[in-house]
N, C-alpha and C positions, 0 to 999 in steps of 0.2 A: 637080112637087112644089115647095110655097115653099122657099126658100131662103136663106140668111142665108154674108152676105159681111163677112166683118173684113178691114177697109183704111185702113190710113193715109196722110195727107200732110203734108208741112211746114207747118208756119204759116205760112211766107211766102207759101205757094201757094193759105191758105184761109182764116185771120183770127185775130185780135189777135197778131201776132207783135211789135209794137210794144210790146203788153202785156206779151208775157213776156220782154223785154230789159228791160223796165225794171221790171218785179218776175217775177223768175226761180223763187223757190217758187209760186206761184201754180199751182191747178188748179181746172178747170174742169167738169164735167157738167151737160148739157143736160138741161132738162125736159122740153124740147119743141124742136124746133128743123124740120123744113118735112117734109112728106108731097107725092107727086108730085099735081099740082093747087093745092095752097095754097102757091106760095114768097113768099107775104104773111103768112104768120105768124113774128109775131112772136117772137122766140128770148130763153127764159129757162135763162140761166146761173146753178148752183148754183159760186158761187168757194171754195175753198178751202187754206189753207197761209200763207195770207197779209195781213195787215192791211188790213181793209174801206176804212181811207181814202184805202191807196195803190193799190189795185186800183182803187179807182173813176176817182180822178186816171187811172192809169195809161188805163184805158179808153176817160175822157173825150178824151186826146189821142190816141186810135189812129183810125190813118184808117178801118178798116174796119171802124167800128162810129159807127151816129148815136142822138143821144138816147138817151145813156143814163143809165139812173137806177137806185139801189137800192131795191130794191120788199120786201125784208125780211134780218130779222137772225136766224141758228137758232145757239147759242153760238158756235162760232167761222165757221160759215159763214156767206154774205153773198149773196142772190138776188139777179140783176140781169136789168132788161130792157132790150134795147134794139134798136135796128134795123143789119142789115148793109145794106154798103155795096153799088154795082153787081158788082162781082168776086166777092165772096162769092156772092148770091142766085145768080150765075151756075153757079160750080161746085156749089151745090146740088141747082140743076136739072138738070143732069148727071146728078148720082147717082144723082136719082129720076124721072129722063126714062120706063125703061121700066117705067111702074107700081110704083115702089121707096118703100121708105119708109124713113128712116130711125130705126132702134128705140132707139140711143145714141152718143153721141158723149162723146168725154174730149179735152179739151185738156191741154195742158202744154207746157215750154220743148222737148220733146223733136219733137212736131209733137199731129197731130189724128189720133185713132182714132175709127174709124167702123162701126157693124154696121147694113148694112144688108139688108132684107127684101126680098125677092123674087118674085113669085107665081110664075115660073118660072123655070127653070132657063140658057136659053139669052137672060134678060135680062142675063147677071151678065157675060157675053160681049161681049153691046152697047152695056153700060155700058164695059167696060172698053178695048172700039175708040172709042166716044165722049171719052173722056180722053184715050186717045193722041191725038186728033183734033186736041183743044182744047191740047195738050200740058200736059195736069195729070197729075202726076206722080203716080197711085196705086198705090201697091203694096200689093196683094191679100195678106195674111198667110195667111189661113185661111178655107174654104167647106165649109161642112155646111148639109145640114138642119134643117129648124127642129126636126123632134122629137130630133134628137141635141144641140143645144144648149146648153152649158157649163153643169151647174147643181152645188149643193153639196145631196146629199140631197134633190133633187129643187125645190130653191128657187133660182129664177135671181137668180144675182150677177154683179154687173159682175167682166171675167179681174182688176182689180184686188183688188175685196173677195175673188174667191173664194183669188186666190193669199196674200194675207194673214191671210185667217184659216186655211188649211191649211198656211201656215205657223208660224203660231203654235201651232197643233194640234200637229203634227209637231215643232215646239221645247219643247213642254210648257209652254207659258206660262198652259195652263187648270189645268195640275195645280196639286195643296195637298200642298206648298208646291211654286212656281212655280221650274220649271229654266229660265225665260230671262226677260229683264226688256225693256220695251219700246226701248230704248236697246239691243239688242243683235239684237231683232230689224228695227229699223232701220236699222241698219249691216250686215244683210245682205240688207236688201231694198233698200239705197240710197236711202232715203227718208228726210225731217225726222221728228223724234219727232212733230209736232203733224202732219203728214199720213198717220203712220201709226197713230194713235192718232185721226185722223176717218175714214180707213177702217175698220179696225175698228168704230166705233162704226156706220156706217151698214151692215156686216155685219151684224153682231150684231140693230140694226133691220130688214135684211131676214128674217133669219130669225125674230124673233121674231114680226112681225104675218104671217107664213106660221102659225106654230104658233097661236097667242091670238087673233091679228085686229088691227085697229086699237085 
């Protein structure tokens, strides 16, 4: 039965860590980032939390990222594409060595969360002797199946949007008139106003084109 593996690593151990030293808000999610087979595809980073022109700086000087360049602008977030270095595409191919795919990844100062797909079960095993192997440091959070998969009312969110907006659920921030304001649910999810107010926003967008469509 496929499989799905939440695991994270440090950014030192898998790319732009340079990035987030020198701009510390800053978050990241992948549009696309390598399937086992193509670790030539090229990786598009959704940035957000933080000013499009010191992320890209910040980018342009980090070792583990070549050519890169911003490919669009969505209100406060900033699409970037660009090529990893030889150490990155490495522990990529790692993760999706046994027929894995990577379904999403989130960066941040804290490291790199990763969920990835598995068509069996006892790949997630020889992924994870393969790390030891290479000594990359992955720590396995959480494995379920794919049909049991974290969703909100049936609509899959990233663990960020989902814990945010049942957060805000749970604080009444939908109620009229509102018992929590976004400054208050920020401060207890330990996040900037303006990253928790772009989560939100891309919540709310997943679930809407779920109900209407695009």
């Amino acid at each position: 039965m496929s499989t799905i593996v939440k695991a994270t690593l440090p950014a030192a151990e898998f790319a732009l860590a340079e990035t987030f030293e020198a701009v510390p808000s800053v978050e990241f999610d992948a549009v696309r980032l390598v399937t086992h087979g193509s670790d030539r595809v090229v990786p598009l980073l959704w940035a957000s939390g933080a000013d499009s022109t010191a992320v890209a700086e910040a980018l342009s000087a980090d070792d583990s990222a070549e050519e890169v360049a911003l490919v669009s602008r969505r209100n406060h977030d900033s699409l970037f594409r660009m090529r990893w270095t030889a150490r990155v595409r490495f522990v990529t191919h790692v993760l999706v060595e046994e027929d894995g795919a990577v379904v999403s990844a989130r960066g941040t100062s804290d490291g790199w969360t990763f969920r990835v797909l598995f068509p069996e079960h006892d790949a997630v095993s020889a992924t994870y002797d393969a790390c030891e192997a290479q000594d990359i440091d992955l720590d396995v959070t959480q494995i379920y199946h794919l049909d049991d998969a974290p969703s909100l009312g049936g609509f899959h969110l990233t663990d960020e949007q989902f814990t945010t907006v049942r957060t805000a659920l749970e604080r009444g921030y939908y109620k009229v008139p509102r018992e929590t304001t976004l400054e208050e649910l920020a401060d207890e999810l330990d996040v900037s106003h303006q990253a928790l107010s772009e989560r939100l926003r891309r919540g709310h967008l997943a679930l809407i084109e779920n109900v209407v469509g695009p």
